[in-house]
matplotlib code that plots the C-alpha trace (Angstrom):
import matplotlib.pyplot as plt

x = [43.8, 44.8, 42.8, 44.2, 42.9, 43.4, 43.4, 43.0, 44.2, 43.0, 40.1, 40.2, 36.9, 38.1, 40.8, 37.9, 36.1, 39.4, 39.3, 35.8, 36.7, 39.7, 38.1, 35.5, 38.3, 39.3, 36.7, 38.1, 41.8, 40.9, 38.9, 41.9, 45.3, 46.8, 44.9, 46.9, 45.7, 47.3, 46.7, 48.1, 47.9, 48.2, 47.1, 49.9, 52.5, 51.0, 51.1, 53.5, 55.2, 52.2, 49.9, 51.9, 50.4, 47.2, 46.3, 48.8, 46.2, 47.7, 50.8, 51.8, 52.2, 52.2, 52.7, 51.7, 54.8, 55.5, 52.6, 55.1, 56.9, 53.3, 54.1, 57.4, 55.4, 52.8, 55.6, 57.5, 54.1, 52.9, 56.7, 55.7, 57.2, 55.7, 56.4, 56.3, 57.5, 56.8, 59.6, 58.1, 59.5, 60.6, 59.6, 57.2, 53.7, 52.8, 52.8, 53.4, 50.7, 47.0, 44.2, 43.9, 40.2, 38.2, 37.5, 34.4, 30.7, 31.4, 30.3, 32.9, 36.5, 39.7, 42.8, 45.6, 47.6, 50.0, 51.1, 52.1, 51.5, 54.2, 51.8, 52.3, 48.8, 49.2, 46.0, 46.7, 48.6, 48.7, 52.5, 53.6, 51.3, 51.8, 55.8, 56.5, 54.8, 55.8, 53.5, 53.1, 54.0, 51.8, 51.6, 50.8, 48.1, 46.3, 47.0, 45.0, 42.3, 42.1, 42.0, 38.9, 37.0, 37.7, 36.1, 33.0, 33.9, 32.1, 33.9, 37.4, 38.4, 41.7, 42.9, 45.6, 46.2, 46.5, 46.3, 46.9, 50.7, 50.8, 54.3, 56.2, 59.6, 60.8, 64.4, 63.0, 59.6, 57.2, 53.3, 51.7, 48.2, 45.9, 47.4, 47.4, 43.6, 43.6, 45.0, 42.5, 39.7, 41.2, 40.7, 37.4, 34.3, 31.7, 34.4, 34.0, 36.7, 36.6, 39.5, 40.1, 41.0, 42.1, 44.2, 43.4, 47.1, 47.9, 44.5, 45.6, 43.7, 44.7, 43.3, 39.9, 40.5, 41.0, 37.9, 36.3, 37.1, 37.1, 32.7, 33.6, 35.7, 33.3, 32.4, 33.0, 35.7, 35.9, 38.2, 38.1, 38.4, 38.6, 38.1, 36.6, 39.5, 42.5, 44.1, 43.3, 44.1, 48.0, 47.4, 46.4, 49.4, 47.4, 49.1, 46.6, 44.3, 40.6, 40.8, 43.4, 40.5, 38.1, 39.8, 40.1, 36.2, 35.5, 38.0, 36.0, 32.4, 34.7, 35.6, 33.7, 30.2, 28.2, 30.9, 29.9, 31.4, 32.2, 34.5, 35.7, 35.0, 36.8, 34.7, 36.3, 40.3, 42.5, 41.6, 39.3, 36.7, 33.0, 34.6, 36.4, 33.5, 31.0, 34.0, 33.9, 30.1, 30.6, 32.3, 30.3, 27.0, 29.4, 30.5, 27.6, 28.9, 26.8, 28.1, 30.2, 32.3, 31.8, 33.7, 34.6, 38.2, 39.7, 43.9, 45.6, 48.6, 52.2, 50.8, 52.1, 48.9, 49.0, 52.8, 52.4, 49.0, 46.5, 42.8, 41.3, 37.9, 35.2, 33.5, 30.3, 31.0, 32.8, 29.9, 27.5, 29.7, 29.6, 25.8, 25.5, 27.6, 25.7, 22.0, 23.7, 25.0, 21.8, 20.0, 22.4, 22.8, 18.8, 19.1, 21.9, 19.1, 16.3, 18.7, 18.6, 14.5, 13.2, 17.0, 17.6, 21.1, 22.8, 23.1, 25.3, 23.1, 25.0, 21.8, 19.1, 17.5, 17.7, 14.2, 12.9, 13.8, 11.8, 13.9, 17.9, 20.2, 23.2, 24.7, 25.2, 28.8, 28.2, 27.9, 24.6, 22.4, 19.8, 16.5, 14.2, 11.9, 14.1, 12.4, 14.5, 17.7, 20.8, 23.9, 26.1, 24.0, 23.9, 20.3, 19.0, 17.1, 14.5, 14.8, 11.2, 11.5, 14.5, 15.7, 19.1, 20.6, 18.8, 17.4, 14.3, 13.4, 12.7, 13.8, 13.5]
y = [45.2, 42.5, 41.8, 39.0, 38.3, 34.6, 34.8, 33.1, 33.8, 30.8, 33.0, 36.6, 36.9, 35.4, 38.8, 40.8, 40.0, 40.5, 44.2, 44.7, 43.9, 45.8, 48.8, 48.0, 48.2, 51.5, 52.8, 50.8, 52.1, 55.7, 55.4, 53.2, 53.6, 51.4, 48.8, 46.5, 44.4, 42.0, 40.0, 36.6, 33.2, 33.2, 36.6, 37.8, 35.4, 37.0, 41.1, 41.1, 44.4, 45.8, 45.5, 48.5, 50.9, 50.7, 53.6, 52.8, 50.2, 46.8, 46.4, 42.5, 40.6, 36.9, 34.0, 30.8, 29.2, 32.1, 31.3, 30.5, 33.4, 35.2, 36.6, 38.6, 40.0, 41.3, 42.4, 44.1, 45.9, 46.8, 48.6, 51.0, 48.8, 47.3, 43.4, 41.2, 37.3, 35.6, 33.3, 29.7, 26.8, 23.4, 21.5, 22.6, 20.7, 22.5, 18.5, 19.5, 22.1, 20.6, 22.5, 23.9, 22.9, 21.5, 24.4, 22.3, 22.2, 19.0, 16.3, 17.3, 18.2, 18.6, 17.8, 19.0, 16.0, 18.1, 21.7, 23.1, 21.7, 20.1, 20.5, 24.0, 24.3, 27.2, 29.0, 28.3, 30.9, 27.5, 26.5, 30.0, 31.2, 27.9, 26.2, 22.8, 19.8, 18.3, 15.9, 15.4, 13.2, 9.9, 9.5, 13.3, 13.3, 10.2, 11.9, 14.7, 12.3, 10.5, 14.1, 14.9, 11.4, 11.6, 14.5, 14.1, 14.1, 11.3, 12.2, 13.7, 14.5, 14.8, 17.7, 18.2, 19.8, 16.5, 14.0, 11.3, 12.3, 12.1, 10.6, 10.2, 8.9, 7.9, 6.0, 2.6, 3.1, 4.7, 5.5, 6.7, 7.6, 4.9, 3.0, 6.7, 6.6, 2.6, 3.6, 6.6, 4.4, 2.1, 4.4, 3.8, 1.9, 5.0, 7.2, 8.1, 9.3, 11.7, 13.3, 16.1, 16.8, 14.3, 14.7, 12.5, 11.3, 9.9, 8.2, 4.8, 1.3, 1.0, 3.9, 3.1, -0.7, 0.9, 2.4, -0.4, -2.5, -0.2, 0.7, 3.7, 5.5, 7.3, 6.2, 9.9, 11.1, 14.7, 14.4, 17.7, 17.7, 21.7, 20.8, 17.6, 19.4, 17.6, 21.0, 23.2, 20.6, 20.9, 24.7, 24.0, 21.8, 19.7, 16.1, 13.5, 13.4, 13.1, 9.6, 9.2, 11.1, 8.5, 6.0, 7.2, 7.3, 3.4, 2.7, 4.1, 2.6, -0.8, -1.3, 0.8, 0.6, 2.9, 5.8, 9.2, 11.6, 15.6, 17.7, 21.2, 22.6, 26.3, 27.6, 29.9, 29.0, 31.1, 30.0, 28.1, 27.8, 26.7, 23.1, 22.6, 24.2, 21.1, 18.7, 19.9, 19.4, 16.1, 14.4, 16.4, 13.8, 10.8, 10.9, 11.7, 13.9, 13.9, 18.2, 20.1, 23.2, 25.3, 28.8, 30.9, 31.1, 34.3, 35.3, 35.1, 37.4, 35.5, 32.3, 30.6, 31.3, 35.0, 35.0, 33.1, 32.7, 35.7, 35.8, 36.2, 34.7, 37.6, 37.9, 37.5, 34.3, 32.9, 33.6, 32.3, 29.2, 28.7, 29.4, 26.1, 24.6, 24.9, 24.2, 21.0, 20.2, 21.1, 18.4, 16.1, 16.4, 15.9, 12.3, 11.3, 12.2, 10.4, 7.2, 7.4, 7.8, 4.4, 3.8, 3.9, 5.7, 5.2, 9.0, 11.3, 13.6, 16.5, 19.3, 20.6, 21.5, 25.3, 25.7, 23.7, 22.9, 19.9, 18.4, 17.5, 17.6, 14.7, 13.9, 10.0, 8.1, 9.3, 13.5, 13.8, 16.3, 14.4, 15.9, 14.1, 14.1, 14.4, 11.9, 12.3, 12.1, 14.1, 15.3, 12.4, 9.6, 7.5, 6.8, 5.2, 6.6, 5.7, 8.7, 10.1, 12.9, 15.0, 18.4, 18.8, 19.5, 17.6, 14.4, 14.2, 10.7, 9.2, 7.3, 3.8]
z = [52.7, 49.8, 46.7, 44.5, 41.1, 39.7, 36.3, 33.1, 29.0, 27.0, 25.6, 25.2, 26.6, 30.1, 30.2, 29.4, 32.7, 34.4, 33.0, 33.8, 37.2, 37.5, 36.6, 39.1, 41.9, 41.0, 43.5, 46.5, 45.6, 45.3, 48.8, 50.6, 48.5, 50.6, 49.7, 47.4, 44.5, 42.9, 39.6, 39.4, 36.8, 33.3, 32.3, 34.7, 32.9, 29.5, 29.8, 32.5, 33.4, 31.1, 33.7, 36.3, 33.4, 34.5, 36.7, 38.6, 40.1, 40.1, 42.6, 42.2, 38.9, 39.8, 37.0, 37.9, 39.0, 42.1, 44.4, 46.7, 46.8, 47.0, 50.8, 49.4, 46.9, 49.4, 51.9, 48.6, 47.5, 51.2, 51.2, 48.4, 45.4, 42.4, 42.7, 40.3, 39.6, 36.2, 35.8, 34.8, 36.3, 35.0, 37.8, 39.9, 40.4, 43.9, 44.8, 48.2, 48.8, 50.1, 50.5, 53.6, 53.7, 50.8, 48.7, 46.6, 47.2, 49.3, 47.0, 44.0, 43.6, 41.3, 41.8, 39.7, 38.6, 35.8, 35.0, 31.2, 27.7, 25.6, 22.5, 20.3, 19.0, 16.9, 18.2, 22.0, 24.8, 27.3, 26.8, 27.0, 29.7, 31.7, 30.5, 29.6, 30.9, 34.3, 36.4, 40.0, 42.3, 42.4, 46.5, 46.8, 44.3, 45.9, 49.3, 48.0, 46.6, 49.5, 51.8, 49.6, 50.0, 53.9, 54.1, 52.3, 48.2, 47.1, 43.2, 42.0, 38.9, 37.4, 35.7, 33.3, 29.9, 28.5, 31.5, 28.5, 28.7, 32.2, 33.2, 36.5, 37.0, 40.3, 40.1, 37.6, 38.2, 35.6, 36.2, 33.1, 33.5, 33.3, 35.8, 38.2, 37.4, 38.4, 41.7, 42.5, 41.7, 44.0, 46.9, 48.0, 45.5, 46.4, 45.0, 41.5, 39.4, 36.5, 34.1, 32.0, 28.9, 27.1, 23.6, 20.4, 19.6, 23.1, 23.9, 24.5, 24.9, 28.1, 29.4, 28.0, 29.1, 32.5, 32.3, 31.2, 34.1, 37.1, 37.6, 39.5, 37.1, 35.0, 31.2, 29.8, 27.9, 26.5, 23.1, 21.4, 17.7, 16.7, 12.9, 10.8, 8.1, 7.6, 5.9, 9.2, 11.8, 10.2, 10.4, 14.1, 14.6, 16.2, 15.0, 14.2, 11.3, 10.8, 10.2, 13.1, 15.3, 14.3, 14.7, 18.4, 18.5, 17.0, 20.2, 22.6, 21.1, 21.1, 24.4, 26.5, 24.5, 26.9, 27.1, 26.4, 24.4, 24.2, 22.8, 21.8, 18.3, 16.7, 13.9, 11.2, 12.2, 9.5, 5.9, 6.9, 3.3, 3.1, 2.0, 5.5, 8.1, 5.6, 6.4, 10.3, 10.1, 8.7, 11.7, 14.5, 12.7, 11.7, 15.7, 17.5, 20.3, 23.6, 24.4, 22.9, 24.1, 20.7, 19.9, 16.6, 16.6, 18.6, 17.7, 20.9, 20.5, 21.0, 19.6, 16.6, 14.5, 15.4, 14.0, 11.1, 9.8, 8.8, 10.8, 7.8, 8.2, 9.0, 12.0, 10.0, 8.6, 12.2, 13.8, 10.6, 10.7, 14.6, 14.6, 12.0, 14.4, 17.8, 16.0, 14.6, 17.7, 20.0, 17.6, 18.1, 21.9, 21.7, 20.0, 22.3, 25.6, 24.0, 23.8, 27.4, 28.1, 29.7, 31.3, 34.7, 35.5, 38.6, 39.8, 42.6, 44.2, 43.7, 45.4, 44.7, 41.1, 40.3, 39.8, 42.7, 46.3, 45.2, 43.0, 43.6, 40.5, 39.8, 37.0, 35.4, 34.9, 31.0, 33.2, 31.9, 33.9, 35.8, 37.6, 39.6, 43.0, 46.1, 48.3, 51.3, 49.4, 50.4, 48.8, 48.2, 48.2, 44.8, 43.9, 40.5, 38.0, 35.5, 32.7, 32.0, 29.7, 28.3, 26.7, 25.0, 28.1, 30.8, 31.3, 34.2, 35.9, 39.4, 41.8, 41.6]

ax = plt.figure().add_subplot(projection="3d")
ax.plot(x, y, z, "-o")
ax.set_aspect("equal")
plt.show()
């Protein structure tokens, strides 16, 4: 038997589960020790040989750049050896490897359009955990998009660390990114296209012109920010100031007015004062986010910060300053889903509603959570919405 763990190190809280899991296995080993389990991803490319200590429980290490070699490595460890294959590579995409079947609910999917991160936040594992930055292939990511759609995916998105900086090269031909979104959108009108995560310093006008003009690509963009302080985003490395971020936001309400907003915030960063966390606070009201991803800074060993800087903000006052953070933010998110009550939202049917086989669940172009009355919809179809009532999170309407 094979048991292979895909793992991730952004947050030390996503190793943690890995752990918890691990020691779970323990009683599967000890009842079949020839079973062999394997931990691959990020976490691999992090601890490394590290993880063989482990009650002699893990047999393969695999970083995210040996997946192809992944049937050595099982042949290696079913021989009696500890395997292991953490080298990062400077070109590889995995441009040429399609699913196999869609592996999505049927109505979503992601498609992997970059690897790495050229950008050395200080607090981040990502560029050592993943290697430099190198995007794929144009033709095999609209393959791929075009696989999905054929098969019932009635929306992608694209995924990269910063899909602003994607960049492929073939001979005098350049595509940068907005005109790879252009080209996915182009695929089929009742496909809509999302993206993921954008970065404030290479957010450019013709992305969001792009998005203006193509209906199907979706008018959401999540821009984290981390800090409103101009001191601690330096400290961050993260290479844009406040105003520079704002500037990125007036942008977006420019040219594509109904656009939607979210981003990531880090509460209690090293140094961080009272001053900073007010300044941080400041921008989360002056821009208005629709969601936010919200987390009090954790040191990630290896990183820049965890070299150079001191975590010297308590946990009492990360978690005081993240709690300020979340209620501003959960009143903020209300406002923006009060804007949308007496709108009607064109909405995917994505299934139905948690609490009732009743009621299906979709989210809006702006990924807003919609519920409302199935009425002999299915998944997949796009219905539209008039928006009745609303919490923080959700908005509730029905079909019109």
């Amino acid at each position: 038997g094979l048991i292979l763990i895909n793992t991730c190190s952004v947050r030390e809280n996503a190793e943690q589960r890995v752990w918890n899991r691990l020691r779970q296995l323990r009683y599967f080993k000890k009842k079949n020790p020839d079973l062999i389990v394997g931990l691959a991803g990020c976490m691999a490319e992090r601890l490394r040989e590290k993880l063989f200590d482990t009650e002699d429980l893990i047999d393969i290490v695999a970083g995210p750049d040996s997946y192809r070699y992944l049937p050595s490595l099982v042949a290696e460890a079913g021989s009696g050896r500890k395997a292991i294959n953490v080298r990062l590579s400077s070109c590889e995409t995995y441009s040429d490897m399609l699913p196999a079947y869609p592996c999505h609910d049927g109505i979503t999917a992601f498609i992997s359009i970059m690897r790495g991160c050229n950008n050395m936040c200080s607090y981040c594992i990502v560029p050592y955990v993943r290697g430099a930055e190198r995007s794929r292939n144009p033709e095999s990511i609209l393959k791929e998009a075009r696989m999905h759609f054929e098969s019932g995916s009635r929306e992608v998105t694209l995924l990269g660390q910063n899909v602003d900086s994607y960049k492929w090269t073939s001979g005098d031909n350049t595509m940068e990114f907005h005109s790879l979104l252009a080209e996915v959108a182009a695929i089929d009108p009742r496909l809509r296209v999302r993206f993921t995560t954008s970065h404030p310093k290479d957010l450019s006008d013709e992305l969001l012109k792009t998005m203006a003009e193509k209906n199907n690509i979706c008018k959401h963009i999540h821009l984290p920010f981390q800090s409103g302080s101009n001191r601690i985003l330096r400290l961050m490395n993260r290479e844009y100031t406040r105003g520079d971020y704002m500037s990125r936001i007036e942008s977006i309400r420019r040219i594509i007015p109904e656009c939607s907003v979210s981003t990531d915030i880090i509460s209690g960063f090293c140094t961080e004062t009272d001053e900073d966390h007010k300044e941080t606070l400041s921008l989360m009201e002056w821009a208005g986010f629709d969601f936010a991803y919200m987390f009090r800074y954790s040191e990630r060993p290896g990183t820049l910060a965890a070299r150079k800087l001191r975590d010297d903000v308590s946990e009492e006052i990360k978690i005081k300053r993240l709690n300020e953070i979340i209620s501003l933010q959960n009143s903020i998110s209300r406002k923006s889903k009060k804007n949308d009550l007496g709108k009607i939202h064109e909405v995917l049917v994505e299934g139905y509603s948690k609490r009732s086989k009743e009621d299906l669940t979709g989210r809006t172009s702006q990924n807003k959570v919609v519920v409302f009355p199935g009425e002999n919809r299915k998944k997949g179809d796009y219905v539209n919405v008039f928006i009745e009532k609303c919490t923080s999170a959700t908005l509730a309407g029905r079909i019109i």
